[in-house]
N, CA, C and O atoms as a GROMACS GRO file, in nm:
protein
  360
    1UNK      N    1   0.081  -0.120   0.000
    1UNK     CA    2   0.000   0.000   0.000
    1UNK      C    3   0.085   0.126   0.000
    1UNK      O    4   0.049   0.229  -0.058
    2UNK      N    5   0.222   0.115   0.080
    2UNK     CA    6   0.266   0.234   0.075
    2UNK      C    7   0.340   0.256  -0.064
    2UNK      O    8   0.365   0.369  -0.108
    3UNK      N    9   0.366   0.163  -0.116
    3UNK     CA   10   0.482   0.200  -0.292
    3UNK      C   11   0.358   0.264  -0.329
    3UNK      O   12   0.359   0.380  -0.370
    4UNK      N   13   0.219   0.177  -0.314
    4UNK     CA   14   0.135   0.246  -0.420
    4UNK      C   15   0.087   0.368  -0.409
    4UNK      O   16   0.004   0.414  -0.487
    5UNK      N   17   0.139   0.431  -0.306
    5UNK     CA   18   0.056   0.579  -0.229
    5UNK      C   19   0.153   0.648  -0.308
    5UNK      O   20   0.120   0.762  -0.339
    6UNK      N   21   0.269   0.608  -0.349
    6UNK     CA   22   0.412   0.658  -0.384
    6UNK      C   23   0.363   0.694  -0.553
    6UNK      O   24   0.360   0.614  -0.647
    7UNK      N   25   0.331   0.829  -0.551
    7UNK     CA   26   0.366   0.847  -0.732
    7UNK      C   27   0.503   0.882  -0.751
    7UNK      O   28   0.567   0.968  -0.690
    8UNK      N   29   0.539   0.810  -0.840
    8UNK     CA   30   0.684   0.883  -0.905
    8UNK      C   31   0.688   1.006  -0.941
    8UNK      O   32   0.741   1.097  -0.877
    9UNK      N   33   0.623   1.016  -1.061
    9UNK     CA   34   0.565   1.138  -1.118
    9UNK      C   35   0.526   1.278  -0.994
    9UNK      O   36   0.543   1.397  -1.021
   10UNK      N   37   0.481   1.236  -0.886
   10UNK     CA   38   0.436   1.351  -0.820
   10UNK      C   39   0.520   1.379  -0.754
   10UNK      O   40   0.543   1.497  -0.731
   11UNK      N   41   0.602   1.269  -0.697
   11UNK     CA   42   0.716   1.333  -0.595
   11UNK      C   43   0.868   1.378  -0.690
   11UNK      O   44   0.940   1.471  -0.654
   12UNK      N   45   0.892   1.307  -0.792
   12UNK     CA   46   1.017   1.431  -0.886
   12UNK      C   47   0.913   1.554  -0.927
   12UNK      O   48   0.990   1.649  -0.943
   13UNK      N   49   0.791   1.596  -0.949
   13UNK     CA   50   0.771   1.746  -0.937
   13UNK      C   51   0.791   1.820  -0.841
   13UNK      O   52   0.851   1.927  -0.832
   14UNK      N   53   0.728   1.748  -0.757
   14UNK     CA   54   0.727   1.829  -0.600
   14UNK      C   55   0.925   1.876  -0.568
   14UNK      O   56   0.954   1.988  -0.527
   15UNK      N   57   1.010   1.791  -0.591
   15UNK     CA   58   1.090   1.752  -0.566
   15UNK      C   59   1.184   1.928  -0.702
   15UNK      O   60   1.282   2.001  -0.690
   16UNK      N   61   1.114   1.920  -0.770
   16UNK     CA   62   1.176   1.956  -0.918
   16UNK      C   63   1.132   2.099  -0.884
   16UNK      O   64   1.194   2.193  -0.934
   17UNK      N   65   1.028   2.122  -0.800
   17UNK     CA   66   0.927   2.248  -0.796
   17UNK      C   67   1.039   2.311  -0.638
   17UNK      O   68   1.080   2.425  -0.615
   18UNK      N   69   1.050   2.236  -0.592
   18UNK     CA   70   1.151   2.320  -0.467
   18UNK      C   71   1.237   2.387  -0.498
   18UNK      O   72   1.257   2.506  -0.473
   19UNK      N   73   1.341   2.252  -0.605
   19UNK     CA   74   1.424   2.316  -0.660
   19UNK      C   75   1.438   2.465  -0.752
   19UNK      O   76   1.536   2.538  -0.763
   20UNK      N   77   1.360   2.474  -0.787
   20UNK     CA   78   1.360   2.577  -0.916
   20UNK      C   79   1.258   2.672  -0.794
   20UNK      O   80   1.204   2.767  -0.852
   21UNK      N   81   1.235   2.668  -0.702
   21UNK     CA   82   1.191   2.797  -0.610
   21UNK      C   83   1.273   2.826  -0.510
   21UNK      O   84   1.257   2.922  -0.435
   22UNK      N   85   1.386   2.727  -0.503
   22UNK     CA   86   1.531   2.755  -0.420
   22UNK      C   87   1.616   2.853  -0.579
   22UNK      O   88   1.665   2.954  -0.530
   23UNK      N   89   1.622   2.853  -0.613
   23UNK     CA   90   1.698   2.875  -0.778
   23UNK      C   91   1.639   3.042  -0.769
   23UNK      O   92   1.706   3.144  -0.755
   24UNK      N   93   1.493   3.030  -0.782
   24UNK     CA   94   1.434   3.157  -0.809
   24UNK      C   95   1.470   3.297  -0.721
   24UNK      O   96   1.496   3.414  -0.746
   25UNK      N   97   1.451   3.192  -0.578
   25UNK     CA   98   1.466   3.294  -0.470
   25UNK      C   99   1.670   3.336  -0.434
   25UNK      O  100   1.714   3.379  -0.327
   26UNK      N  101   1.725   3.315  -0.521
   26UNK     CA  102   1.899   3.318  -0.525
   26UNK      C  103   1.901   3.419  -0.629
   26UNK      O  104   2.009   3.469  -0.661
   27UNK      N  105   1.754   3.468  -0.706
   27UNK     CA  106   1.810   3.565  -0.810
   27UNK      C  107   1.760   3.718  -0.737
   27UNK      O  108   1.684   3.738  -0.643
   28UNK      N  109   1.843   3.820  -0.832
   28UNK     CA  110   1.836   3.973  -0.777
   28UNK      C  111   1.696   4.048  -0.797
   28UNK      O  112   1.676   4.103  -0.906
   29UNK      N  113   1.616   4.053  -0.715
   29UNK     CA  114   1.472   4.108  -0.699
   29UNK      C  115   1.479   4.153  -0.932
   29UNK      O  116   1.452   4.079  -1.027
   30UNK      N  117   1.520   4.280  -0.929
   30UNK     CA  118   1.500   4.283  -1.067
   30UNK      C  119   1.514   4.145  -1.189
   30UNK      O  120   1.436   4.105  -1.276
   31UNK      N  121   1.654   4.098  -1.146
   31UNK     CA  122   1.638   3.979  -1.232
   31UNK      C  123   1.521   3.871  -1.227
   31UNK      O  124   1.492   3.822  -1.336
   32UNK      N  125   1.452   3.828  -1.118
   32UNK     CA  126   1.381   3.770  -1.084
   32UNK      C  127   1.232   3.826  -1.152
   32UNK      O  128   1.140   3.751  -1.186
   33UNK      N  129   1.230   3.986  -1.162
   33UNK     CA  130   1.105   4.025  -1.220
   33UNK      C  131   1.131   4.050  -1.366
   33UNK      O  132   1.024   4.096  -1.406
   34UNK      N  133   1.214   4.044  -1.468
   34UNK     CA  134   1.253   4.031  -1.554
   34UNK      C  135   1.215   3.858  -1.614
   34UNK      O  136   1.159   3.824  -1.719
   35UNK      N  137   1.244   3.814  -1.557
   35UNK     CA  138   1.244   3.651  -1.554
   35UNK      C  139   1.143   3.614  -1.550
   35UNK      O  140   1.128   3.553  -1.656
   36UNK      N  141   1.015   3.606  -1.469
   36UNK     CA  142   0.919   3.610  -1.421
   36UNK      C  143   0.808   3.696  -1.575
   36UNK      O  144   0.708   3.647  -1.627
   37UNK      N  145   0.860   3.795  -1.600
   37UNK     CA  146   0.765   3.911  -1.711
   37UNK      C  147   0.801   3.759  -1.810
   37UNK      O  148   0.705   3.684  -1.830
   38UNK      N  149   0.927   3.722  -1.862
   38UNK     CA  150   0.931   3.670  -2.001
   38UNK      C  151   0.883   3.543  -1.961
   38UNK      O  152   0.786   3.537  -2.036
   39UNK      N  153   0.882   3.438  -1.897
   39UNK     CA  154   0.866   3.305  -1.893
   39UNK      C  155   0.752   3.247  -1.846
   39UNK      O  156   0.716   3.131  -1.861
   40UNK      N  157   0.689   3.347  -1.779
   40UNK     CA  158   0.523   3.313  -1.671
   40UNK      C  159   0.439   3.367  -1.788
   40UNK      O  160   0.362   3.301  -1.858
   41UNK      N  161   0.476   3.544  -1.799
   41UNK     CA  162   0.377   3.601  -1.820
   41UNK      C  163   0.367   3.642  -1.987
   41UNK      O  164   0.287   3.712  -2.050
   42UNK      N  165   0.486   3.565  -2.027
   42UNK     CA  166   0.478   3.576  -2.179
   42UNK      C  167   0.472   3.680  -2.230
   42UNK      O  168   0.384   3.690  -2.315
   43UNK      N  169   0.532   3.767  -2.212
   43UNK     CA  170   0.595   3.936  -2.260
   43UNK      C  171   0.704   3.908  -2.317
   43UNK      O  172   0.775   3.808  -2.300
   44UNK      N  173   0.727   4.045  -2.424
   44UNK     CA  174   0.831   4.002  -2.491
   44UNK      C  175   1.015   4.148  -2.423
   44UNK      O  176   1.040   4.250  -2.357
   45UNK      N  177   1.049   4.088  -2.470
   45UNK     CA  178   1.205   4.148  -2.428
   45UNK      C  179   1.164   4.329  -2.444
   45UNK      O  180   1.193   4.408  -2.354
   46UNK      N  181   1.130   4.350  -2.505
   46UNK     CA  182   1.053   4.514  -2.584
   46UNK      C  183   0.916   4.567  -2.441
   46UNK      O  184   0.893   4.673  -2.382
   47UNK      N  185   0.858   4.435  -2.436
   47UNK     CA  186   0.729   4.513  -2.322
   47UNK      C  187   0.806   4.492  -2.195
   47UNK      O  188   0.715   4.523  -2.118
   48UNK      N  189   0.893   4.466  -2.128
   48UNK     CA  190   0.973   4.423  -2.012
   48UNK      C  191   1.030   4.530  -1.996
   48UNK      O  192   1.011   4.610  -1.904
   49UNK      N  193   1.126   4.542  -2.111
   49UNK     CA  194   1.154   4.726  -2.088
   49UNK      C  195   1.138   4.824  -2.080
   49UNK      O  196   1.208   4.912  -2.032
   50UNK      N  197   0.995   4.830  -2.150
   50UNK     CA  198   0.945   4.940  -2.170
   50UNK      C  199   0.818   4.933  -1.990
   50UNK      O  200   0.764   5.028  -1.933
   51UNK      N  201   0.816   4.867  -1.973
   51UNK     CA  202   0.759   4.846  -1.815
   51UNK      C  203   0.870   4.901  -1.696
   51UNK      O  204   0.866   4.990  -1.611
   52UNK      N  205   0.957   4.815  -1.730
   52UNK     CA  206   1.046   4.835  -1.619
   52UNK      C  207   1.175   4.926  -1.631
   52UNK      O  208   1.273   4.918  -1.557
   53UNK      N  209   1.153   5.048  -1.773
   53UNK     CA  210   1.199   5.140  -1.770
   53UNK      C  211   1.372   5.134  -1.793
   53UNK      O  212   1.453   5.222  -1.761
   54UNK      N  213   1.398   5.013  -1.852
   54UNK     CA  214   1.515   4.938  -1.898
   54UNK      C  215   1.515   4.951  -2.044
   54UNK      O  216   1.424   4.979  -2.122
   55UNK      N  217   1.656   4.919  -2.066
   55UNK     CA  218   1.649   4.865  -2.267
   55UNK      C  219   1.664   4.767  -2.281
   55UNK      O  220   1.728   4.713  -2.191
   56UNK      N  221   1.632   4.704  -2.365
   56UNK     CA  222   1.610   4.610  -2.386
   56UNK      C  223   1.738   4.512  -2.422
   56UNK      O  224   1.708   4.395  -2.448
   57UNK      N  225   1.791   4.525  -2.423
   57UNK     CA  226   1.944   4.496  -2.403
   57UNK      C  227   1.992   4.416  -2.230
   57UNK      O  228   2.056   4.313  -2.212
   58UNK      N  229   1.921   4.529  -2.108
   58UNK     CA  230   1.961   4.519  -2.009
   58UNK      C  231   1.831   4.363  -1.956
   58UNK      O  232   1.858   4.272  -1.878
   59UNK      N  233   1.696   4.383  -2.035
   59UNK     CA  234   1.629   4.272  -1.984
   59UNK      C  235   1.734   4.107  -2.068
   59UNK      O  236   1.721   3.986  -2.046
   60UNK      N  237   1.803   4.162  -2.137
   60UNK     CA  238   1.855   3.987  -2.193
   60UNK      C  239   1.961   3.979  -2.114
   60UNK      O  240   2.004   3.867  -2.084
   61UNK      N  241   2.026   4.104  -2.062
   61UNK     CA  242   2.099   4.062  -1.919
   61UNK      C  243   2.079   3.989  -1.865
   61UNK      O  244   2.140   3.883  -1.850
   62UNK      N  245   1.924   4.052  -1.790
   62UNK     CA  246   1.913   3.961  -1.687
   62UNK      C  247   1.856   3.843  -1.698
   62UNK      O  248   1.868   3.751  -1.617
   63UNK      N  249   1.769   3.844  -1.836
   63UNK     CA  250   1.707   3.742  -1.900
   63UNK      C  251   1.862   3.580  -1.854
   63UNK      O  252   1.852   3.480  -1.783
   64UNK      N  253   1.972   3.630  -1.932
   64UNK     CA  254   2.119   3.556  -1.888
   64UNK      C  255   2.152   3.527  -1.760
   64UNK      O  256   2.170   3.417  -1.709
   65UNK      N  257   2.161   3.631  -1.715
   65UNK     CA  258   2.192   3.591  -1.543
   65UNK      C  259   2.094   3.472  -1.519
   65UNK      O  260   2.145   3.367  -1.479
   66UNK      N  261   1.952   3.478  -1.539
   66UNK     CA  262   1.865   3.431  -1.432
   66UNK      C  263   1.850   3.297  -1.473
   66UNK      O  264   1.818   3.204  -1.400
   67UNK      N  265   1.889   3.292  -1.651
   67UNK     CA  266   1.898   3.163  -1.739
   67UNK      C  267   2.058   3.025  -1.633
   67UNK      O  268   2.077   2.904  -1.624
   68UNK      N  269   2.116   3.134  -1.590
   68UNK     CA  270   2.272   3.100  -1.552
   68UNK      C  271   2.215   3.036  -1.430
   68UNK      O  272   2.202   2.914  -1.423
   69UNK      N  273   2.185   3.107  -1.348
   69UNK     CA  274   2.130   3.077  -1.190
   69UNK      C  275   2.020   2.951  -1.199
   69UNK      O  276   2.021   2.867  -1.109
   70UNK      N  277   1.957   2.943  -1.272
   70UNK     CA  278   1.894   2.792  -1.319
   70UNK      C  279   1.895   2.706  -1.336
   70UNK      O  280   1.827   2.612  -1.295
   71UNK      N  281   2.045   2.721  -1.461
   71UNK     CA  282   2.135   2.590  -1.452
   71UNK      C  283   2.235   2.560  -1.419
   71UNK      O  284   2.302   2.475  -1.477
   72UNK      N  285   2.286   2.645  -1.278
   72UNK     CA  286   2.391   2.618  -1.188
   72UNK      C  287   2.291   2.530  -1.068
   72UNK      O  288   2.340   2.444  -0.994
   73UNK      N  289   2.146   2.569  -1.065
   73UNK     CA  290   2.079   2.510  -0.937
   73UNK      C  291   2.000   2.366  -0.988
   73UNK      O  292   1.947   2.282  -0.916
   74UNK      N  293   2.013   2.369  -1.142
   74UNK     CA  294   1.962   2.212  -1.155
   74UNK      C  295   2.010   2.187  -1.266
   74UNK      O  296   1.945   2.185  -1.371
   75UNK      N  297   2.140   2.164  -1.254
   75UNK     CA  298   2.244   2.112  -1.340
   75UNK      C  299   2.262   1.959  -1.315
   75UNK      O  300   2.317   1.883  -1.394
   76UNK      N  301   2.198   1.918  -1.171
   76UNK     CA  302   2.166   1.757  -1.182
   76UNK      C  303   2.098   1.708  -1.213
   76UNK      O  304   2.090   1.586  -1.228
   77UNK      N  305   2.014   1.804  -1.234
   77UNK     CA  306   1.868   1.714  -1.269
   77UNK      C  307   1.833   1.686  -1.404
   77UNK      O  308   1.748   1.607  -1.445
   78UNK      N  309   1.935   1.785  -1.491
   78UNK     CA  310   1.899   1.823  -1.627
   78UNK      C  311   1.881   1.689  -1.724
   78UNK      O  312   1.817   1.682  -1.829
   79UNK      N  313   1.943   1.603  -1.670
   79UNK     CA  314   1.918   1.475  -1.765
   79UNK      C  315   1.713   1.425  -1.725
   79UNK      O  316   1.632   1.391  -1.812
   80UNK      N  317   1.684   1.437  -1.578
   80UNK     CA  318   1.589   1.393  -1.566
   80UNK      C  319   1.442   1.496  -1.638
   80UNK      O  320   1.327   1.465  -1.671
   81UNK      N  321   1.493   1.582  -1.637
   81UNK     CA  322   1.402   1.714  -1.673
   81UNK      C  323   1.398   1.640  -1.814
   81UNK      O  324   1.309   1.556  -1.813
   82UNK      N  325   1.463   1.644  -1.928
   82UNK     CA  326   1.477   1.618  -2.067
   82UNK      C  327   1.436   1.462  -2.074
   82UNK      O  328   1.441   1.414  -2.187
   83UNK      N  329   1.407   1.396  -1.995
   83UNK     CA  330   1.358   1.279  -1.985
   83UNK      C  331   1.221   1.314  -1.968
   83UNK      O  332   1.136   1.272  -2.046
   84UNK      N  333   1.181   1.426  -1.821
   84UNK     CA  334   1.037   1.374  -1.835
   84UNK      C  335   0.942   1.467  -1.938
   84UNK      O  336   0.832   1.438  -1.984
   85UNK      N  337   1.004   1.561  -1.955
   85UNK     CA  338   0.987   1.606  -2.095
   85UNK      C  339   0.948   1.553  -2.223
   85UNK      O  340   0.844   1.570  -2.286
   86UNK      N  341   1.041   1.492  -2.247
   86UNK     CA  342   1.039   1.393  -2.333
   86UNK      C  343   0.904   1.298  -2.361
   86UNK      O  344   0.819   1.285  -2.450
   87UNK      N  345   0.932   1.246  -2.245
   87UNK     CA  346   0.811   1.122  -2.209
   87UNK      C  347   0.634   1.182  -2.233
   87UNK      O  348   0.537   1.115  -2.267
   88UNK      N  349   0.642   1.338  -2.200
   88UNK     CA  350   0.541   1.410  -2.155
   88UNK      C  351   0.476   1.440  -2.282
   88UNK      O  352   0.355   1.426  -2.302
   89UNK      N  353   0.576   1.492  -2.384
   89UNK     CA  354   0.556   1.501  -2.518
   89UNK      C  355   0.559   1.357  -2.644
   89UNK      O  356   0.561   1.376  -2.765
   90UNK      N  357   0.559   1.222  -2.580
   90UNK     CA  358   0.569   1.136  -2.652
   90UNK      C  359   0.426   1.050  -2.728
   90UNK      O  360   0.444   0.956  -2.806
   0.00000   0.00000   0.00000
């Protein structure tokens, strides 16, 4: 009963979801809202700046930084991510 209480699937998200909110919370308040405008809220590099009073140049900064800080914090996992990916899209 207990393996079967056990999803795989739910506990590498849960597991995958810490991670990448330990990751998030390591980036610089701006980078983090930069990051957050392009990847959640689907804005483009042009409305980010023009919001946050930046050029657009400075959001692919941080767009980089925050890309960097991501895959320094789940650089182990990256094989499993592209796996369940994979699987998700199969």
């Amino acid at each position: 009963n207990t393996l079967e209480a056990c999803d795989p699937d739910e506990i590498f998200s849960e597991e995958l979801q810490t991670l990448l909110d330990k990751a998030l919370s390591m980036m610089p308040e701006k980078t983090l809202a930069v990051f957050i405008a392009s990847r959640y809220q689907d804005k483009t590099y042009k409305e980010i700046a023009e919001e946050m009073d930046i050029t657009v140049k400075g959001v692919g900064f941080h767009m980089t930084k925050a890309l960097k800080i991501l895959r320094e914090h789940l650089k182990d996992y990256l094989i499993s991510i592209i796996i369940a990916f994979s699987a998700f899209f199969l």
